[in-house]
N, C-alpha and C positions, 0 to 999 in steps of 0.2 A: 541564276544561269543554270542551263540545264546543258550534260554533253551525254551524247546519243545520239540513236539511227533518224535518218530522216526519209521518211519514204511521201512515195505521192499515190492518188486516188485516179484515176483517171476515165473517163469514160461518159456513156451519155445519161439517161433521165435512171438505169438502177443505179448508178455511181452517185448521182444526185440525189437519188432517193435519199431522204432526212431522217434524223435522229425523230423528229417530231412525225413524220410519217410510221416511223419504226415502234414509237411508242403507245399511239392509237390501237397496235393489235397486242401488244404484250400487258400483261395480268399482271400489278402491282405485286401479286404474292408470287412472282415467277423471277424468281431474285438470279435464277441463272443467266437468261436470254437479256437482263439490262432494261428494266421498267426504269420508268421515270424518276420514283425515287430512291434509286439508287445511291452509293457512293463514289462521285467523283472526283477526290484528292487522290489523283494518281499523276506521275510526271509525266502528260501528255498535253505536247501544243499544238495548237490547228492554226491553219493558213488559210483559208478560203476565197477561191477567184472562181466567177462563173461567167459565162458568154453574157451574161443579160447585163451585167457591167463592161462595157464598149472601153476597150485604151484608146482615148484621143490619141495617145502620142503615134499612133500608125494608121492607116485606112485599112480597116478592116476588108481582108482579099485580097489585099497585096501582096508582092512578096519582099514588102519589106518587114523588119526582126524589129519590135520593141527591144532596147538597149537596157532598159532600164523598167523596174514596177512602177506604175503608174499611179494606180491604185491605192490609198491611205490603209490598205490590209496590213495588217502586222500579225506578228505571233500572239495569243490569244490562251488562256487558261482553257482548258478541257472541260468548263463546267459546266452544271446543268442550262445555264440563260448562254454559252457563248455556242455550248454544240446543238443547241434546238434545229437551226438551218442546215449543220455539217451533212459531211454523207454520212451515213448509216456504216456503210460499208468498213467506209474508211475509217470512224473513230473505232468502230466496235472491233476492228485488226488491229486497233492500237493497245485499244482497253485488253484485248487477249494475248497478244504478244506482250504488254507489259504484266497479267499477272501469271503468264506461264517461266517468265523468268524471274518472277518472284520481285520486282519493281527495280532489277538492277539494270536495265534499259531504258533511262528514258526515251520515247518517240515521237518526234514530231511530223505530224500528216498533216501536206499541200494538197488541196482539194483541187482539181480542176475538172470542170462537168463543161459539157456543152447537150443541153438535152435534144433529144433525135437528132441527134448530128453522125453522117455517116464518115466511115473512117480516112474521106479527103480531107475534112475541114479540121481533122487532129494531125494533117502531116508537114513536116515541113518541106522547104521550097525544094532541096536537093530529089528526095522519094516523091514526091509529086512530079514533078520533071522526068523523073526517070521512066516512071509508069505511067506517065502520062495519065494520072487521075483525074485531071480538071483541064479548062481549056479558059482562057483568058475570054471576056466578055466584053466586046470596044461598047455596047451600049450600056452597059454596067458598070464600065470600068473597075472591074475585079473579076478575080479566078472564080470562076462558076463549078463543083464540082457535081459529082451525081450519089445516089442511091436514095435510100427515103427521107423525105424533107431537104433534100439537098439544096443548098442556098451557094454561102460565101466557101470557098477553100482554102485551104492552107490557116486558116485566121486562129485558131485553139492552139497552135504551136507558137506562130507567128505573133502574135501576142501576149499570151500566157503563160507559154513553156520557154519560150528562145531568153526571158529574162532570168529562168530558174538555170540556165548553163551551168554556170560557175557555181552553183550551187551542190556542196557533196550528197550525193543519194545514196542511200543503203539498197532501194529498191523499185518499182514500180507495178503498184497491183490496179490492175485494169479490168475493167467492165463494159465493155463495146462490143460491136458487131452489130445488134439488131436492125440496124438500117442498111445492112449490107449484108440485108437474107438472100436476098436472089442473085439471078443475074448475073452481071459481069462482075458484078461486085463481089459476091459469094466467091466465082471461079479462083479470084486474082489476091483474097485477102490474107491467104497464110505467106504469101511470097511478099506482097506488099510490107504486111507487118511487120515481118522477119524483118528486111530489109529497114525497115523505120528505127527498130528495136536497135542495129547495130548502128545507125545513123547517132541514135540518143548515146551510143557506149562510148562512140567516140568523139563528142563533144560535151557530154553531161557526166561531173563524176570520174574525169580520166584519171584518177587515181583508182578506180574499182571498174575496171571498162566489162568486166565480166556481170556489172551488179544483175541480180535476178529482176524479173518479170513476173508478176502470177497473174497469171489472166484465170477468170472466171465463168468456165462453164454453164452453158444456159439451165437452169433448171425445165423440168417436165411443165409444159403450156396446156392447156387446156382451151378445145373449143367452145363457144358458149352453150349451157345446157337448153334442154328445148324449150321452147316455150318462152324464154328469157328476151325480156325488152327494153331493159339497160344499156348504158354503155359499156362494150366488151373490146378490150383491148388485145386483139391478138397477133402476130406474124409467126408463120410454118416458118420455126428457127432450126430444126431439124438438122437439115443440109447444112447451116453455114455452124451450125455446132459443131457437126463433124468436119468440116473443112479446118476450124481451128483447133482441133484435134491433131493434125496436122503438122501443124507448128512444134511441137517437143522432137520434133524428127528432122528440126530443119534449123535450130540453132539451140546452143547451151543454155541453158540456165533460163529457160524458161517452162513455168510451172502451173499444170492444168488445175482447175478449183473443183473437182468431182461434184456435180451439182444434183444428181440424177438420185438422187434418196431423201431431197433434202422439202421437195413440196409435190402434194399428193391433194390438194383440196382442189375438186372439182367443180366443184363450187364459187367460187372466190372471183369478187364483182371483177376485178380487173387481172386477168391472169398472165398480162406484160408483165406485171413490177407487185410478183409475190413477195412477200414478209421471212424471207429465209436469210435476211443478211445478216443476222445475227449468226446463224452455223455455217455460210458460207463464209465469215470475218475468220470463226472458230478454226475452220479449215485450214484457209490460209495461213492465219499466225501460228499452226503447229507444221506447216513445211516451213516457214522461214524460221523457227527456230531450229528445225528439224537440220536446215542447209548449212544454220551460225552455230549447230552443235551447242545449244543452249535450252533449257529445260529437262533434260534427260530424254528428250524424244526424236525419234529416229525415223527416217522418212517411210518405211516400210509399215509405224504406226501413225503418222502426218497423211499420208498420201494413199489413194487406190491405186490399181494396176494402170501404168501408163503404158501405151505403146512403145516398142524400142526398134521396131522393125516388121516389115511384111514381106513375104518372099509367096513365089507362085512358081507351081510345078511347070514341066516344060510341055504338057499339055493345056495344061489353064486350067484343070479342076479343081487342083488340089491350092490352097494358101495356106500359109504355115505364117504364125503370126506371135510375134516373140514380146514380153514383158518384162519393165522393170517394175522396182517396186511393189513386189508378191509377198514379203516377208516367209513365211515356211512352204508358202506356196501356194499355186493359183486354187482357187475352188470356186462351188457355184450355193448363195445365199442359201439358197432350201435344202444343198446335199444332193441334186440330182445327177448323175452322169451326164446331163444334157443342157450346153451354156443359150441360152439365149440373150438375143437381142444383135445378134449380126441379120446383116440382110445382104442383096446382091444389090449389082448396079444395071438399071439400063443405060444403052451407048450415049445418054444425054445426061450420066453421073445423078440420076436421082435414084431413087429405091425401087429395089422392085421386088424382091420373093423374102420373106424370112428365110434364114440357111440354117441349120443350127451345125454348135461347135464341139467339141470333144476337148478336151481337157488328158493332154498327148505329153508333159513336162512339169514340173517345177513352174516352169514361165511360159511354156507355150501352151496356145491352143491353134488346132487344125480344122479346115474347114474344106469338105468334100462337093463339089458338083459334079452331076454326071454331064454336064453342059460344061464347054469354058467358061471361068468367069471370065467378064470385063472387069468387074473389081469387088472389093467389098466393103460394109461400114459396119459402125458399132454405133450402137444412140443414135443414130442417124432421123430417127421416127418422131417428132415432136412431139408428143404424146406418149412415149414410152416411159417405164417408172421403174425405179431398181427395187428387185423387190416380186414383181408381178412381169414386166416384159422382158428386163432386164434380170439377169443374176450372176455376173461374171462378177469375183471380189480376191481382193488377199485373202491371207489369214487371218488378218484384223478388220474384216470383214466391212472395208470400205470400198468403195464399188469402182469397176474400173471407167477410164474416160473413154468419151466420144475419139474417132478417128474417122478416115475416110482413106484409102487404099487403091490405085486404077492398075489394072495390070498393061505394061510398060508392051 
């Protein structure tokens, strides 16, 4: 018996993305990033539920709560034959979070994926209701929601999660959005989430109602190079990157995964579901210990600059835009006086001019238009790379997050 944090994976095909996916690009002599034969006697146990196994005990779409797991899943050794299928994401936050405190946490990670599933089919019935994300289907009979591949609604909660309630959580790190890049779905997802997030506080875990979130930043997408006649997997995540951006400014304790330094191959057959979740696991497992005040590390070296606030002059030129998380204080990667990677917004909230920023504080930076802005963003460019578009960083020279800002 092991006693420890129990966190969940959530999210759709990079949450799903596998150990055995993960292993295919890693170099057996690359003992850092977690090759295949590595060592796995570490006190971590996996749980695994995916959509592709149906709960009889509910009709999928409805809004009725499995009561009970279904499923003959149990808790499971961390080994190399049981995490072959696991997420990636998820063991490799377990494996880093238990050896940054030195194995005196055990962890146990609930997988739950629903791949291209957009962020109706993970809500439950109350934030569905309320947002009206879906709409009941009499010739289907079940909740139909929308964005990409959008099918059954409400069913990733309703069946998979509503039986984890009772179940104590330390935390939940999430990997979603891409199916709710555009559209209505983009505009309405930080409000939505938000909203879901405090739904999970107080029915999951009501002994810890504040537990954290670390949602996962999209990393840099690349269009297919020319000439190229493969399958190329792409969506302009740009926009809804920055919209979840968002989110740190709209409820506690939830925590951005800085992704924007972490994949740069231009190259790379499928540049949906890059090979970075090894440093994106890395990430996260040093803000969660960074939060449990565990490993001697401290979120100023865990985390890049998050936003803490945007303010706009009473002309509309000027934006003043405030940080936390700068450690000795805000700078730009290469040393230049000049931050890039903000842009402006046209009245339709998408990008429109690069602005550049000034570096005005400790934690702020200011950004001038001789135009009023309508608003502004940071990462916002799908395509952008920290480093080369981007260069906004702490002191520990980790890069700051996506946001997105409309002037009120």
């Amino acid at each position: 018996m092991l006693i420890g944090d129990v966190y969940m994976v959530i999210g759709q095909s990079n949450a799903a993305y596998s150990m055995n996916e993960h292993w295919a690009f890693v170099d057996s002599a690359d003992t850092e990033r977690c090759p295949r034969n590595s060592n796995y006697d570490l006190p971590i146990r996996i749980n695994y539920n995916t959509q592709n196994v149906p709960n009889t005990s509910v009709k999928r779409g409805s809004a009725q709560e499995a009561k009970d797991l279904s499923r003959t899943n149990t808790w499971k050794l961390a080994n190399q034959s049981n995490i072959t299928s696991f997420s990636a994401i998820g063991y490799l936050f377990a494996r880093n979070y238990v050896n940054l405190t030195g194995g005196s946490v055990p962890v146990g990670m609930i997988e739950i994926d629903g791949n291209g599933q957009p962020l109706g089919a993970f809500l439950c019935n109350q934030v569905a209701d309320q947002y009206k994300t879906d709409s009941y289907d009499l010739m289907k009979g079940y909740y139909v929601t929308t964005g990409v591949n959008a099918n059954h609604g409400r069913f990733l909660y309703n069946e998979f999660m509503a039986p984890f309630s009772r179940m104590p959580i330390a935390g939940i790190l999430w990997y979603q959005g891409e199916s709710d890049y555009s559209g209505k779905e983009a505009n309405r997802y930080a409000e939505v989430f938000t909203a879901y997030v405090e739904y999970m506080r107080g029915t999951h875990n009501t002994n810890n109602k504040d537990f954290p979130v670390f949602f996962v930043e999209f990393p840099t997408m690349y269009t297919a190079p020319a000439g190229y006649t493969g399958t190329w997997a792409y969506m302009d995540v740009g926009r809804i990157r920055a919209l979840m951006g968002n989110m740190v400014m709209m409820s506690d304790n939830l925590f951005q995964i800085q992704s924007s330094d972490l994949w740069a191959d231009t190259t790379y057959w499928n540049s949906l579901h890059p090979n970075c979740k090894y440093e994106q696991a890395l990430r996260a497992a040093k803000i969660a210990c960074a939060l449990n005040g565990e490993g001697g590390i401290t979120m100023d070296n865990a985390s890049g600059p998050i936003v803490e606030s945007v303010t706009f002059s009473a002309d509309g030129k000027t934006a003043t835009v405030k940080y936390k998380n700068v450690g000795d204080g805000l700078r730009t990667v290469d040393g230049s006086g000049t931050v890039r990677g903000f842009t402006t917004l046209t009245s339709l909230g998408t990008a429109a001019l690069d602005i550049a920023g000034t570096i005005v504080g400790p934690d702020t930076v200011e950004l001038t238009s001789s135009n009023p802005l309508i608003g502004i963003a940071y990462n916002m460019k799908t395509g952008y790379f920290f480093g080369n578009q981007l260069n906004l960083c702490n002191s520990a020279g980790i890069p700051a997050g996506a946001f997105l800002a409309t002037r009120q």
